[in-house]
C-alpha positions as CSV (number, residue, x, y, z in Angstrom):
1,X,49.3,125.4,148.7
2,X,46.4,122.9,149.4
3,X,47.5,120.5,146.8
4,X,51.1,120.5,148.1
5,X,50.0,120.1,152.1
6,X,47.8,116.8,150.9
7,X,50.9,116.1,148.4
8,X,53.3,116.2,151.9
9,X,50.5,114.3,153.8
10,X,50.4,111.9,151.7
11,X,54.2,111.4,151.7
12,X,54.0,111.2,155.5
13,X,51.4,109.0,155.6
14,X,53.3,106.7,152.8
15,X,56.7,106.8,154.9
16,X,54.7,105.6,158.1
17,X,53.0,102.8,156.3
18,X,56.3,101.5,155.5
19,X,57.7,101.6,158.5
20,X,54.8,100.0,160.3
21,X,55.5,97.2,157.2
22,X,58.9,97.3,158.1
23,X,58.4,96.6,161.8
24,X,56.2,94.1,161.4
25,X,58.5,91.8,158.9
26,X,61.7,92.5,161.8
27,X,60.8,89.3,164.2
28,X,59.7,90.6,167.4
29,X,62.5,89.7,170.1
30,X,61.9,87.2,172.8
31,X,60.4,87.7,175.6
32,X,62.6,88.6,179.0
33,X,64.0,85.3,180.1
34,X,61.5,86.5,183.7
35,X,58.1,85.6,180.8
36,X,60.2,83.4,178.7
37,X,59.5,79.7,178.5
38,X,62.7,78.4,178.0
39,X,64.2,79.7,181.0
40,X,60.7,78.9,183.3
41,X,59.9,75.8,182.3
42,X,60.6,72.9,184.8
43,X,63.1,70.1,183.7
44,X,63.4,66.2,185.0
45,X,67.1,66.4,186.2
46,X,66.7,62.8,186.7
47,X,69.3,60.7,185.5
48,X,71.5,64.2,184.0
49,X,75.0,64.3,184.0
50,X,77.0,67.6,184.4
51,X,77.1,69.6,181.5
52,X,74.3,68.0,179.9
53,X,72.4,70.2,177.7
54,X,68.6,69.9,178.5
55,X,67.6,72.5,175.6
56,X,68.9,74.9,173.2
57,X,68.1,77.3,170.5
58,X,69.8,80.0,167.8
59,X,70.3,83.5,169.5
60,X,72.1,86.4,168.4
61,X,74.9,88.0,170.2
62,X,74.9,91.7,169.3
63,X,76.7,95.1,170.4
64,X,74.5,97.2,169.1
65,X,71.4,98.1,171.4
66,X,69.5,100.5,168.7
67,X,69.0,97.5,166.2
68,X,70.3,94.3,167.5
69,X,71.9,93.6,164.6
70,X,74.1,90.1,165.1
71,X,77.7,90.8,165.6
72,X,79.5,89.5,161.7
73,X,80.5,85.9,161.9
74,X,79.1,84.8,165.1
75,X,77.1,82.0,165.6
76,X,75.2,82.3,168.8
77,X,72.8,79.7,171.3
78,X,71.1,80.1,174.3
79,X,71.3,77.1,176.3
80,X,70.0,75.1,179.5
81,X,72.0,72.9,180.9
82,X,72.8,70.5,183.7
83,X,75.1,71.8,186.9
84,X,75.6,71.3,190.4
85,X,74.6,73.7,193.7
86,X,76.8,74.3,196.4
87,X,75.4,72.0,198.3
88,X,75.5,69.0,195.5
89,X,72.2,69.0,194.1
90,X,71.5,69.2,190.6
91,X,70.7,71.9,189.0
92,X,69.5,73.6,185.6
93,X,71.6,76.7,184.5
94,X,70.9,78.9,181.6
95,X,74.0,80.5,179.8
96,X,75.1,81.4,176.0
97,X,77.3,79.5,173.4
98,X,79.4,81.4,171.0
99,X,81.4,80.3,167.9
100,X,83.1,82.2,165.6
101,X,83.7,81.8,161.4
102,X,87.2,83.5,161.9
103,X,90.0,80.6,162.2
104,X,91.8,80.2,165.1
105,X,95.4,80.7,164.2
106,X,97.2,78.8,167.1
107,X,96.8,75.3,165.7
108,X,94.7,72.5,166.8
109,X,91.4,72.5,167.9
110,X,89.6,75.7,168.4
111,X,89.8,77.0,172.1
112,X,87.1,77.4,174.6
113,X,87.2,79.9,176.8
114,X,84.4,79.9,179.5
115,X,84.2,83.8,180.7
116,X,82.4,84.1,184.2
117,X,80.4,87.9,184.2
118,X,80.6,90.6,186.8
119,X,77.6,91.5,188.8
120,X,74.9,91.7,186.9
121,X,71.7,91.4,189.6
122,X,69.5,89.1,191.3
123,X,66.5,89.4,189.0
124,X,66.3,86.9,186.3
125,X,66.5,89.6,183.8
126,X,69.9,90.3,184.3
127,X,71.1,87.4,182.8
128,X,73.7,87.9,180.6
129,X,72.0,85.4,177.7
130,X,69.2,88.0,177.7
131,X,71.7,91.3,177.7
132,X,74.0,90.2,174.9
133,X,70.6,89.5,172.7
134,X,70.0,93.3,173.4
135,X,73.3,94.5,173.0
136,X,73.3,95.8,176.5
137,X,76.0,94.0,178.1
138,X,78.2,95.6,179.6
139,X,81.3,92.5,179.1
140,X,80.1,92.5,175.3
141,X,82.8,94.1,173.8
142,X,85.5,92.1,175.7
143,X,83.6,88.9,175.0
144,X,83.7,90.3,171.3
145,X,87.7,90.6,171.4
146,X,87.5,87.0,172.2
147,X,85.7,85.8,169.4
148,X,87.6,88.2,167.2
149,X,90.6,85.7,167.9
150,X,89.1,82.4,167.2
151,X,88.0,81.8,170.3
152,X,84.9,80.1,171.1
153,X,83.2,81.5,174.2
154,X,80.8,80.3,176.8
155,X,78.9,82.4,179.3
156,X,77.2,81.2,182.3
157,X,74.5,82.8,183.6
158,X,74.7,80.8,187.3
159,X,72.4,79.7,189.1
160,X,68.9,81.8,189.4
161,X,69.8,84.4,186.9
162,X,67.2,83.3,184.0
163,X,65.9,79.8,185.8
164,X,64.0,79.4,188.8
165,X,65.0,80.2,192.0
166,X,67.3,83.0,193.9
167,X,70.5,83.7,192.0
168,X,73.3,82.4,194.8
169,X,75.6,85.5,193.9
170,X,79.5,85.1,195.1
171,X,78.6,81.1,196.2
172,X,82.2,80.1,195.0
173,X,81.4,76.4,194.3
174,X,78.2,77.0,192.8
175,X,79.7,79.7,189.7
176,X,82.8,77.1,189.6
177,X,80.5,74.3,188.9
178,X,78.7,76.4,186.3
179,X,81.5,78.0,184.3
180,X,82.8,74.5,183.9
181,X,79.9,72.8,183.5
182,X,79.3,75.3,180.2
183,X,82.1,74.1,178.5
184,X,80.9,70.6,179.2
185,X,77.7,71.8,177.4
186,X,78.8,73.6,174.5
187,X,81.3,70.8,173.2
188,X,78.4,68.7,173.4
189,X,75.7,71.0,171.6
190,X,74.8,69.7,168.3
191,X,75.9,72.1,165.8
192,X,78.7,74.2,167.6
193,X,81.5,71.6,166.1
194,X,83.8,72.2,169.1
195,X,85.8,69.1,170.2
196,X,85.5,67.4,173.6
197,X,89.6,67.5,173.9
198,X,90.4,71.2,172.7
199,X,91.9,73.8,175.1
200,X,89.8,75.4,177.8
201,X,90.5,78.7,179.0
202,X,88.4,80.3,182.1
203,X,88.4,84.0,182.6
204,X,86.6,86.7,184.6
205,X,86.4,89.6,186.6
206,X,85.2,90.8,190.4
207,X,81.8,88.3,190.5
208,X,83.3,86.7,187.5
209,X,86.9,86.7,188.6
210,X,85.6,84.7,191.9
211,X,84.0,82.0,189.4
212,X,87.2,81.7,187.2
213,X,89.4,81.5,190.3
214,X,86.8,78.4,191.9
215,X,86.9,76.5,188.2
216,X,90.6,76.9,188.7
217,X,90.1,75.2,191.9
218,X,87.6,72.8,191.0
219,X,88.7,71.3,187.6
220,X,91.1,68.5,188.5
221,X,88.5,66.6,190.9
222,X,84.9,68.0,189.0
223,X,85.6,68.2,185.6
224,X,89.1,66.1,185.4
225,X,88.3,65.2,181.7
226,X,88.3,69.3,180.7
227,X,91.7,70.2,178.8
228,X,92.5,73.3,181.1
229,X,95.2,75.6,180.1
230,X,94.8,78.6,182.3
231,X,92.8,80.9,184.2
232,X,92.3,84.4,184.1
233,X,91.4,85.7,187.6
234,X,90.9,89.6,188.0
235,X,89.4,91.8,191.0
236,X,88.7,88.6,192.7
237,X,86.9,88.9,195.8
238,X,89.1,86.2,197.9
239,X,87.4,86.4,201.5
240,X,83.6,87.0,201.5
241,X,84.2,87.9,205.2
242,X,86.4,90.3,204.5
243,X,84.9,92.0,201.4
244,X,81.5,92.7,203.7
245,X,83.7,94.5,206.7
246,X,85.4,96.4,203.4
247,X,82.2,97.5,201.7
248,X,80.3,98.2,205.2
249,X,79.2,101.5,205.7
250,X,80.1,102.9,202.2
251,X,79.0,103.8,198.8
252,X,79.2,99.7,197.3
253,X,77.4,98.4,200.9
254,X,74.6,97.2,198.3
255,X,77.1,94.3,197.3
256,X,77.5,93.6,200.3
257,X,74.2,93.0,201.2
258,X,73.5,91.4,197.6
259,X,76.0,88.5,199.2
260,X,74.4,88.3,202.2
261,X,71.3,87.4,200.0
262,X,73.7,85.4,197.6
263,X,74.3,82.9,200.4
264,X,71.1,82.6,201.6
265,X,69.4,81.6,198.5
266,X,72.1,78.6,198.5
267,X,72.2,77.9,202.1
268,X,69.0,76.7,203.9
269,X,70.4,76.8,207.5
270,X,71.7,80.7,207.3
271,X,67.7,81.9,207.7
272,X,68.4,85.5,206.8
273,X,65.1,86.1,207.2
274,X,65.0,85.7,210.8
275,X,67.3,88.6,211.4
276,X,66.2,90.7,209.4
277,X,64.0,94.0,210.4
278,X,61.4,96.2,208.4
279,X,63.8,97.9,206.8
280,X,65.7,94.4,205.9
281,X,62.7,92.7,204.8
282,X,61.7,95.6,202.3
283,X,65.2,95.1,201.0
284,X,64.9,91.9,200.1
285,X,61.3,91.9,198.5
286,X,63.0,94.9,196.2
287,X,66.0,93.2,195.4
288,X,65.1,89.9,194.5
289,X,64.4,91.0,190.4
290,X,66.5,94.2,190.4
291,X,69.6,94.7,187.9
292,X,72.6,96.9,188.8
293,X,72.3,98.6,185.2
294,X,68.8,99.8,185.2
295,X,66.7,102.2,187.2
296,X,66.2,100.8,190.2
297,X,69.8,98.9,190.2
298,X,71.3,102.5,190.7
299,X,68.0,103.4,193.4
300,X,68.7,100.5,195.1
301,X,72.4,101.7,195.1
302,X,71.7,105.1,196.8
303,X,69.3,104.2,198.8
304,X,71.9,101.9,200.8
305,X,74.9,103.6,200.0
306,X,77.0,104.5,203.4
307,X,74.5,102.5,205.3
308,X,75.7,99.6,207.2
309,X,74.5,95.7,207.6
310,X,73.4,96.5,210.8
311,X,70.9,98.9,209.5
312,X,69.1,95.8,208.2
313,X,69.0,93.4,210.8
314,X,67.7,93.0,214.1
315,X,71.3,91.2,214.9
316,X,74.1,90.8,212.7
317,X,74.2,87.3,211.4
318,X,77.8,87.0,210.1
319,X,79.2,87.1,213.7
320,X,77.3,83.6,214.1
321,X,78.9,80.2,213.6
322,X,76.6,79.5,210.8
323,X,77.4,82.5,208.9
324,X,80.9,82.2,209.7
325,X,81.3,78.1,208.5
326,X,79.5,79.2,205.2
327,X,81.7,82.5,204.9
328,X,84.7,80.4,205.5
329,X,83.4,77.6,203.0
330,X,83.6,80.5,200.2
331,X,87.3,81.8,201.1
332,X,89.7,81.0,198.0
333,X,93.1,79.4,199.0
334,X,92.3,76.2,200.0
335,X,92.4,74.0,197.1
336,X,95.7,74.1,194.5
337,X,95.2,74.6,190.8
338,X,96.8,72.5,188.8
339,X,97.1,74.7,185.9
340,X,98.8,78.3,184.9
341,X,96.8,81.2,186.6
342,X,97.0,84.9,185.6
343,X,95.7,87.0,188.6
344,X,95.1,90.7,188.2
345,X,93.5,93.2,190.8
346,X,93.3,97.4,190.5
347,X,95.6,99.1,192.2
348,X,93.2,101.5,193.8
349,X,90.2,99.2,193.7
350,X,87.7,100.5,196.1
351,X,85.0,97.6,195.9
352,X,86.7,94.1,195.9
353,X,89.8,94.9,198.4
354,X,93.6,94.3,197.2
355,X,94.9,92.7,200.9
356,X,92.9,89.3,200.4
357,X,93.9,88.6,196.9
358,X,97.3,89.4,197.6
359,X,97.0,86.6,200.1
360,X,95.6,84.5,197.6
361,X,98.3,84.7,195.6
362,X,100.8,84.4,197.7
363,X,98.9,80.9,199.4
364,X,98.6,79.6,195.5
365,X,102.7,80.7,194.8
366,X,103.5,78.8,197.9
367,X,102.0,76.1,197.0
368,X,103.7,75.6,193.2
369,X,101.1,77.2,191.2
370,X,102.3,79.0,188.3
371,X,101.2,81.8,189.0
372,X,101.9,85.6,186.9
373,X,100.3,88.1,189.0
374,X,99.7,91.6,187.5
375,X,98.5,94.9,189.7
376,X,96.9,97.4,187.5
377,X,98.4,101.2,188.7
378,X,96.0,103.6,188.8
379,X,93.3,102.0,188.4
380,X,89.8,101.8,190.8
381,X,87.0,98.7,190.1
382,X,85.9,99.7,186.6
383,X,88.7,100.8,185.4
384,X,90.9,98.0,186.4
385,X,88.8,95.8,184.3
386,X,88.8,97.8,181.6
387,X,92.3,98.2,181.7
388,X,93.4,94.3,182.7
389,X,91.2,92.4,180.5
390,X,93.0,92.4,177.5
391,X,96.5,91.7,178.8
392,X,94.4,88.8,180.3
393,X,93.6,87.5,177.1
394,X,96.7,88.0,175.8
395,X,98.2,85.8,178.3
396,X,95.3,83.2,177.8
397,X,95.8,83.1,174.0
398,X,99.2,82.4,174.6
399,X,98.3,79.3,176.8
400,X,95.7,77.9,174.5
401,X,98.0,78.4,171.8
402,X,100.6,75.8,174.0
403,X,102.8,78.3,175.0
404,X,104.7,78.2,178.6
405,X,103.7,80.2,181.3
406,X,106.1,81.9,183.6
407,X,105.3,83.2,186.8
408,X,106.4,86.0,189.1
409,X,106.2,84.0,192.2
């Protein structure tokens, strides 16, 4: 019995020393993009154009969070590139280049399709160039359909999430400028071989569907030269205003106040921090690096759910004229796109509210867009995208394939 206990000790031992061999030949991942170089370091934007990559490197784009094992047939960067704030400064933006081996079948140039996330955070650890790396992203397998069709894809991380400085979350022009300013940078990053006049698609939901619906009304004056076929627009929050006195006082008042945080980062002149209390300021100091899918995303969450705005201020700012000019400045409607839009929303959607996107349809049919406008039945937030992404694509293959649109203006 002795011989056969050292005999299984020694097997033990053996099988450990392997694996400890093992782990040490896997390459360690990076570092969080919050203690990674690449994202930190400080960049000359002197004399950049938009789009302009500043630096790249390989990634890998994965599904599975146990390994991290690349996703078959992807090729995968992380980039930082050149972009433009809200208020027309230049900026450095982080976001992810993907290319696919499989052939795109619908002739001519492969298609790129820019896909604007969903809330991911404030912190610079949300960024989605850092999840899909872990195989924690929560758009990963829709972003995986994508490349499963020949599709090249390009994911913005906007502005704050991985680089310096607060993330400017639901800043219309700021995410417009990005998600077009990606495509700019992955037809120009050395080794991705994607052409400078192939299709461009734009698609996204809630957060995301906000960015694809600004690129849709951006494109012809910002990034004129970009081969836009459509945009994919779902759960778009249409009136900022609006969405806060939705979400006030109920279990999503956390994105509410994320906005109000959103637009301070990117406006100077909206000095949250002189209304905001105790209570307020503790907010904010917690918020600034906290991710919706982690611990203390879903703490943060309670903690403010069925509270109201008023709980963290000493005076509500968005009654002011400052709040309200900058509120107004982020209202969709205003500009026309010039190309086919496919707009979705949940039927029972019980964060980003139906009423202002019917509106925004209804503005954009009136004024010629051609527009298809789909309302998912049955369907709240989460499952609404889950259930209107696809036919989204399906519609946007069909574009970048140089198929008509119809509408149902």
């Amino acid at each position: 019995m002795a011989i056969r206990s050292t005999r299984g000790g020694m097997a033990v031992a053996l099988l450990a020393a392997i694996a400890l061999v093992l782990a040490a030949c896997k390459p360690a991942p990076p570092p969080p993009p919050s203690k990674d170089a690449f994202y930190q370091q400080s960049t000359s934007l002197a004399g950049t154009t938009p789009g302009q990559v500043l630096r790249s490197r390989p990634a890998t784009f994965t599904l599975d969070p146990l390994t991290r094992s690349a996703k078959a047939g992807v090729r995968s960067w992380q980039v930082v590139y050149r972009s433009t704030s809200a208020t027309g400064a230049p900026m450095a933006v982080s976001g992810t280049v993907l290319v696919p081996d499989a052939p795109w079948a619908g002739g001519g140039d492969r298609p790129v399709v820019s896909w604007g996330v969903g809330t991911r955070g404030l912190g610079d650890d949300c960024a989605p160039s850092w999840t899909m790396t872990q195989g924690t992203d929560y758009e990963g397998i829709f972003i995986a359909d994508a490349l499963d069709r020949g599709l090249a894809v390009v994911v913005s991380d906007y502005q704050g999430l991985g680089t310096p400085g607060p993330h400017t979350y639901m800043v219309g022009q700021s995410q417009g400028r990005a998600a077009l300013d990606a495509v700019r940078a992955a037809q120009q990053l050395s080794g991705a071989g994607l052409s400078t006049s192939a299709p461009v698609g734009i698609a996204g939901y809630s957060q995301g569907g906000s960015s694809a619906a600004w690129a849709a009304q951006l494109a012809a004056t910002y990034a004129p030269e970009l081969n836009v076929r459509g945009v994919v627009a779902g759960g778009v929050p249409a009136d900022l205003g609006a969405t806060a006195e939705f979400l006030d006082g109920t279990a999503f008042t956390a994105f509410a106040l994320m906005a109000a945080l959103g637009l301070d980062g990117a406006y100077a002149d909206l000095d949250l921090d002189a209304y905001l209390n105790e209570r307020g300021e503790q907010l904010k100091a917690n918020a600034s690096d906290v991710c919706i899918v982690s611990v203390d995303g879903f703490a943060t969450f309670l903690d403010t759910a069925f509270s109201s705005i008023d709980d963290y201020v000493t005076t509500n700012p968005i009654g002011t004229p400052t709040w309200q000019t900058r509120l107004g400045q982020q209202r969709l409607g205003g500009t026309v796109p010039t190309m086919p839009v496919y707009q979705y929303h949940a039927q029972l959607d019980e964060v980003v509210p139906l009423a202002p996107a019917e509106a925004l349809r209804d503005t954009w049919c009136a004024a010629g867009v051609q527009l298809t406008w789909s309302q998912v039945p049955l369907t709240e937030h989460l499952s609404g995208m889950a259930a209107g992404i696809p036919g989204g694509i399906d519609w946007l293959e069909d574009r970048l394939a140089g198929q008509p649109a119809g509408t149902t203006c």
